[in-house]
C-alpha positions as CSV (number, residue, x, y, z in Angstrom):
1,X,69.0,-64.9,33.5
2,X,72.1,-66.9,32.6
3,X,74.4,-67.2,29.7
4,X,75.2,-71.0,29.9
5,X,76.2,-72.5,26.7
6,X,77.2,-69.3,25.2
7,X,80.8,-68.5,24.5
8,X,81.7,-65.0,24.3
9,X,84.9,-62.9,23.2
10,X,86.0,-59.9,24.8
11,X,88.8,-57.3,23.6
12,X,90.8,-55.4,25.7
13,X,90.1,-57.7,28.3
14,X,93.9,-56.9,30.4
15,X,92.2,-53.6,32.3
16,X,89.5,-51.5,33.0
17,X,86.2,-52.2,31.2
18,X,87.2,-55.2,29.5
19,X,88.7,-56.7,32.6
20,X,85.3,-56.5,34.2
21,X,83.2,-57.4,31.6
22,X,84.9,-60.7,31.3
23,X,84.6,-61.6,35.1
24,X,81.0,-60.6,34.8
25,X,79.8,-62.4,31.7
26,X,82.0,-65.9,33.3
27,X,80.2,-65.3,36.5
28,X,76.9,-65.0,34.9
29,X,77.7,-68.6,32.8
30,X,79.6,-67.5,29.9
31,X,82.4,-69.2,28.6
32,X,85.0,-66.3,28.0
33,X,88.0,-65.4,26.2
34,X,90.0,-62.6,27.2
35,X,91.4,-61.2,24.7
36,X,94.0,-58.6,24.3
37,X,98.2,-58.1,24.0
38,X,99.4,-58.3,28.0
39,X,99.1,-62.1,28.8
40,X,100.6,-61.4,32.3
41,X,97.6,-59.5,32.7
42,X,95.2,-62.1,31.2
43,X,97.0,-64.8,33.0
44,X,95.7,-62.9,36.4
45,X,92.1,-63.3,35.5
46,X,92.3,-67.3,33.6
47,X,90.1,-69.9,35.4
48,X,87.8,-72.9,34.3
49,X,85.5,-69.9,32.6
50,X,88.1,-67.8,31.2
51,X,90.9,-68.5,28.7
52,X,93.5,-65.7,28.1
53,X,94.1,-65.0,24.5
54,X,97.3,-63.1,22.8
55,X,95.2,-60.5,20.1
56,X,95.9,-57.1,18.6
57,X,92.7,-56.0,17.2
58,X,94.3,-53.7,14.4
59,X,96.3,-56.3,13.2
60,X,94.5,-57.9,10.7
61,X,96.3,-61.3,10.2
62,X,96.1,-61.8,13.7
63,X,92.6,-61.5,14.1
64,X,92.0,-64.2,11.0
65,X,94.5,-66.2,12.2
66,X,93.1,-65.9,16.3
67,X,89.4,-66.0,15.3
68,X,89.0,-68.1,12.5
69,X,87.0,-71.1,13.1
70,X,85.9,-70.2,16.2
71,X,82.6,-70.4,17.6
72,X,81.9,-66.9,19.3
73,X,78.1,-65.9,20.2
74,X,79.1,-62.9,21.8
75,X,81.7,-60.4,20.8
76,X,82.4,-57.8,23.3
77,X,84.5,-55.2,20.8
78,X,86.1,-53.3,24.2
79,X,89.6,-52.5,22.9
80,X,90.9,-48.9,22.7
81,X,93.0,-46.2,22.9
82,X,92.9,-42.8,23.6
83,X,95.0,-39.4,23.3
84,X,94.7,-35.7,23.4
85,X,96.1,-33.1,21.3
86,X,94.6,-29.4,19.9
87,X,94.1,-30.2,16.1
88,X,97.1,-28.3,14.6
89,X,99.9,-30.3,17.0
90,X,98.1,-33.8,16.3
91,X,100.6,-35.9,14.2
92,X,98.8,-38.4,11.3
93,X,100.1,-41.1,13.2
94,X,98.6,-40.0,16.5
95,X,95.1,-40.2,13.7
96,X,95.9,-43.1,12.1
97,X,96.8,-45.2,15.2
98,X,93.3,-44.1,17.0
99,X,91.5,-44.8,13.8
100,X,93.2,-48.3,13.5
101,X,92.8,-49.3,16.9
102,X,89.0,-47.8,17.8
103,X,87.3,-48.3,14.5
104,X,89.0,-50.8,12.1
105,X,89.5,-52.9,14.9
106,X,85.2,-53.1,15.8
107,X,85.4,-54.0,12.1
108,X,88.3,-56.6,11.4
109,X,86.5,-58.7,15.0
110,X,83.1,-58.2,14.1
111,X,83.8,-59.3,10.1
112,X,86.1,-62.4,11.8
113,X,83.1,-63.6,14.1
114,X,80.1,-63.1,12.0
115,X,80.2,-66.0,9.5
116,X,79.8,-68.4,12.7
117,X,76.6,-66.2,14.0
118,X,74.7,-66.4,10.4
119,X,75.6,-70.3,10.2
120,X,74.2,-70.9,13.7
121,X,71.2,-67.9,13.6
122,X,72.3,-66.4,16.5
123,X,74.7,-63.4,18.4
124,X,75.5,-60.7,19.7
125,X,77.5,-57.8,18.9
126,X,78.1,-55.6,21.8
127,X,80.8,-52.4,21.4
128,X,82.1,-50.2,24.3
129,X,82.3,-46.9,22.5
130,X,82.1,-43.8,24.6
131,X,80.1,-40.6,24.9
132,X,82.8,-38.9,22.3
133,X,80.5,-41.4,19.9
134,X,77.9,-38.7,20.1
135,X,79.3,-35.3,21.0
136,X,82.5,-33.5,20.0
137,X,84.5,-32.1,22.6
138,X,87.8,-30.2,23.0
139,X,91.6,-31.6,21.8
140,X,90.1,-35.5,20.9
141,X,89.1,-35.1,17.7
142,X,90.6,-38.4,16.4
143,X,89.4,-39.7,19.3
144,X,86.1,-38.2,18.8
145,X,86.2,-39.5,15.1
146,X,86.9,-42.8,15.6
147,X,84.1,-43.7,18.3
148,X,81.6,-41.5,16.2
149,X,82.6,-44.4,13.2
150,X,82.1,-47.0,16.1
151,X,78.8,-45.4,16.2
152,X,77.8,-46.1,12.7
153,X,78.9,-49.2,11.8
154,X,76.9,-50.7,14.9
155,X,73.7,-49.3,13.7
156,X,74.9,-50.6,9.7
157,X,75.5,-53.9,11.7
158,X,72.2,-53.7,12.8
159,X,70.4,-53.7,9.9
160,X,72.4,-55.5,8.1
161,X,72.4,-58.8,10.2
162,X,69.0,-58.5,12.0
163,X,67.7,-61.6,9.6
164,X,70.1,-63.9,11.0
165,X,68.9,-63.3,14.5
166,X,72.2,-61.2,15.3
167,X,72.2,-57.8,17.0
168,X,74.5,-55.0,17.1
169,X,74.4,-52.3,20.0
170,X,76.7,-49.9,21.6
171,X,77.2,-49.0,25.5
172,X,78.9,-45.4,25.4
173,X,80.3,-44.4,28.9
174,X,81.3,-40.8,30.4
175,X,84.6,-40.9,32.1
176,X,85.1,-44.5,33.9
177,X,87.2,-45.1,36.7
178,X,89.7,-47.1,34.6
179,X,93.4,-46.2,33.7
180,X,92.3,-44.0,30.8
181,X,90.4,-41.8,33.3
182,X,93.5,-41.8,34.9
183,X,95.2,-40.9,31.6
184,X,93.2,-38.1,31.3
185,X,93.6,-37.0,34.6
186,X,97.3,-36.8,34.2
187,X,96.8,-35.0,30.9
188,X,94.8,-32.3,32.6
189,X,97.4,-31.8,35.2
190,X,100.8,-31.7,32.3
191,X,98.1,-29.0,30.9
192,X,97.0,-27.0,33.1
193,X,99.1,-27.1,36.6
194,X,96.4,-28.8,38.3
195,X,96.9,-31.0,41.1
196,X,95.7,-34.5,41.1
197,X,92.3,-34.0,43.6
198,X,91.8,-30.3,41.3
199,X,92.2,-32.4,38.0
200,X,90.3,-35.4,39.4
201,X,87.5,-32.5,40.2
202,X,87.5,-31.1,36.9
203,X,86.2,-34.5,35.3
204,X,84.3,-35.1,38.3
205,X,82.7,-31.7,37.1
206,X,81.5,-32.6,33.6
207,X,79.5,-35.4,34.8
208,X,75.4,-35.1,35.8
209,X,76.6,-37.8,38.6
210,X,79.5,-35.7,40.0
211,X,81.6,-38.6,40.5
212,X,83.3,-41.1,37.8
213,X,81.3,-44.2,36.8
214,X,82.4,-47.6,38.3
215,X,82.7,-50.5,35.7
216,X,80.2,-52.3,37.4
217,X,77.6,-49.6,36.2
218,X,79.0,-50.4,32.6
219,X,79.3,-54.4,32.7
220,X,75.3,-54.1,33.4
221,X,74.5,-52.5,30.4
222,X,76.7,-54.8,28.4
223,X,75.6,-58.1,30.1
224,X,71.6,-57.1,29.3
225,X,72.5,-56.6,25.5
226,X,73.4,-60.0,25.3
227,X,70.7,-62.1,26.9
228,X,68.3,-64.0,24.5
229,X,65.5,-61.7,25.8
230,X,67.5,-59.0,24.5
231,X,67.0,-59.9,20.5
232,X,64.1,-57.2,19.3
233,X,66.7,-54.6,20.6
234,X,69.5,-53.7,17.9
235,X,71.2,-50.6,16.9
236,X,70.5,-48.9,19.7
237,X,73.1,-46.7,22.4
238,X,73.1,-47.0,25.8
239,X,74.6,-43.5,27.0
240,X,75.5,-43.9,30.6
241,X,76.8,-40.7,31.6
242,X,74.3,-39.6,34.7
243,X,72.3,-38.1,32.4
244,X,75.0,-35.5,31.3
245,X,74.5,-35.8,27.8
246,X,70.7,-36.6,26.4
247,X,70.0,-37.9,22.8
């Protein structure tokens, strides 16, 4: 299956998931732009297929002014953050900036691109959330709170824009080996003493697979959601974990 003709926009395209994801949906015929707030790293990745774009998804003026007019048929909502603190020592900006970034951003790029899908009676919504979207765990709560919101909104998005031949779906990863693994692995050893093959272990631990998950294993799920034979299937979460965590 190929995505010719379709032009698709993914956040948080610099690293990691969102890095991937763009090379994969231009390789399978998209026309991409990477989006996101390092242009040296967007530069690295620009070809014929994919244009680099400057966007901070929790900036509201930016995203009108970036994604108005615009003729997106696929938004990949990829951009995040991520930190780790007990309750009690986690400031409200530490909240607010997770919240901002995760959630309100799904929202301000989803709200930005949708006029153009309902006019032409066709997209796709696809949002990298995470496994946090449906289980709590230990020192993330605002993390944990903001993909949970992630969560909902997709399957509100679902309902709501199913008419217009638009669907809304959500690929919700374990631990991926990405920087923010990487993140957490250096949280774990500030925390706890570890070294970096004991900390690496630990998260290698929590997962059904025993190993981290490669971002090829996530770009697949994303890339199906957005194929035309894809449009009977909306609201739905693809948890891909190694079958740690069953819903």
């Amino acid at each position: 299956m190929s995505l010719t003709s379709k032009t698709a926009l993914v956040t948080g395209a610099t690293r990691g998931i969102g890095r991937a994801v763009a090379l994969d949906l231009a390789a399978h015929g998209a026309t991409v732009i990477a989006a996101g707030r390092d242009m040296a790293k967007l530069d690295e990745i620009a070809s014929d297929a994919i244009t680099p774009l400057h966007l901070d998804v929790a900036n509201e003026d930016a995203v009108a002014e970036a994604l108005g007019g615009r003729e997106i048929d696929i938004l990949i909502n990829n951009a995040g953050v991520a930190t780790s603190n007990p309750v009690d020592r986690m400031t409200l900006d530490d909240w607010n900036w997770l919240l901002q970034v995760n959630t309100t951003g799904v929202f301000l790029c989803t709200r930005a691109v949708v006029p153009g899908m309902k006019k032409r009676g066709w997209g796709r919504i696809v949002t990298v959330a995470s496994v946090a979207a449906h289980a709590g765990a230990p020192y993330i709560s605002g993390y944990v709170t903001s993909k949970h919101g992630v969560l909902g909104f997709t399957r509100s998005m679902a309902a709501e824009l199913g008419r217009y031949g638009i669907t809304a779906n959500s690929v919700c990863p374990g631990y991926v080996r990405t920087d923010m693994a990487q993140q957490s692995v250096d949280n774990i050893m500030e925390k706890t003493g570890m070294s970096q093959q004991e900390a690496e272990a630990s998260l290698n631990a929590a997962s059904g697979l025993g190993r981290l998950i490669e971002t090829n294993e996530v770009t697949h799920a994303v890339r199906f959601f957005c194929y035309e034979d894809a449009g009977a299937i909306s609201g739905q979460s693809i948890i891909i974990d190694g079958g740690t965590l069953q819903q």
